[in-house]
N, C-alpha and C positions, 0 to 999 in steps of 0.2 A: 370554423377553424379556431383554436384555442391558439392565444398569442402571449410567450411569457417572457418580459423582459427582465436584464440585468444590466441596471445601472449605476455603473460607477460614478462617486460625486468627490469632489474637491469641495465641498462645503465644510465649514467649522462646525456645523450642527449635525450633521449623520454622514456617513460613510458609502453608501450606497441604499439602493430599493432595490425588492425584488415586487414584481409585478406581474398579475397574470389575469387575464378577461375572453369569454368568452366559452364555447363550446369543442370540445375534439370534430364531436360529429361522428364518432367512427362506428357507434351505437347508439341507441337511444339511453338518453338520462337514466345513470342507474347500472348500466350493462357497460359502460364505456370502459373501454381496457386504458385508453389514450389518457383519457381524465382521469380515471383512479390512479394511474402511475404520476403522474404530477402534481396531483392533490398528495400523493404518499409524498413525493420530496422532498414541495415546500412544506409539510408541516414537519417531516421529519429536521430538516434543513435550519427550519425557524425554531422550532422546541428546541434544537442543540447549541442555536449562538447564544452568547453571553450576554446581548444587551439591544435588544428589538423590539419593536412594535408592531403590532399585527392587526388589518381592520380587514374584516372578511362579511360580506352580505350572501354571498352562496354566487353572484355571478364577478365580482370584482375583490381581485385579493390584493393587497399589498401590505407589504413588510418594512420598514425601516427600520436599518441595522447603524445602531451610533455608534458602534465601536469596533472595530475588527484586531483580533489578536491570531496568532499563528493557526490556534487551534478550528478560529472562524474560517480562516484563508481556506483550508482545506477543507472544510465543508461546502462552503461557496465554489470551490476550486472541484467536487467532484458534486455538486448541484450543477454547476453547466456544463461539464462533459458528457453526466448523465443524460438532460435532457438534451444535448445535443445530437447524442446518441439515439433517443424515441424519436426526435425531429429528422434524422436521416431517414430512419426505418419507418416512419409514419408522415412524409411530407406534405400530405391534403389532409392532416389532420393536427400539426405541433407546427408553430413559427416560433423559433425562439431569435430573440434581438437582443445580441451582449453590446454595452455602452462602454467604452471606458475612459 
C-alpha cells in the first residue's frame, strides 16, 4: 500500500511536507494506475509551488514547501481532495494522512 502524507507545520523554517513511501500494489511496477496517478500530483503539485524542496530516491518522496501563498493553498487544497478522492476509490491500495 502507498501512504501519502500532508503535514502541516507551525515551524518558522517551512510550512508543511508532503510525503509519500511505498507501493500502490494495484499492478506490478510500471502498470500501476494507483502510482502513476500520484506520482502525476506530487510532481505536478511541487513543479507549481513557488518555494520547495524536493528529495526523491524512487521509493521515498518528500517535499518541503517554506512558503505558502494563495496561489500554493489551492494547489495543496486540490492535491488532497484529489488524492483523497484515488484513496476512496482505491482503499487497499492509497492511505492518505492530512496533519494539521
Amino acid at each position: 500500500m502507498m501512504q501519502v502524507e500532508l503535514i502541516n507545520s507551525h515551524s518558522a523554517d517551512y510550512k508543511m511536507i508532503i510525503r509519500a513511501k511505498g507501493h500502490a500494489g494495484y499492478a506490478k511496477k510500471g502498470n500501476d494506475i494507483v502510482c502513476a496517478a500520484v506520482s502525476v500530483l506530487l510532481e505536478h503539485t511541487t513543479q507549481n509551488l513557488t518555494s520547495v524542496r524536493v528529495s526523491d530516491d524512487g521509493v521515498n518522496y518528500a517535499a518541503t514547501v517554506f512558503n505558502i501563498d494563495e496561489g500554493d493553498k489551492r494547489l495543496i487544497r486540490a492535491l488532497g481532495n484529489t488524492l483523497a478522492s484515488i484513496a476512496n476509490q482505491y482503499p487497499n491500495n492509497l492511505k492518505l494522512i492530512a496533519t494539521r
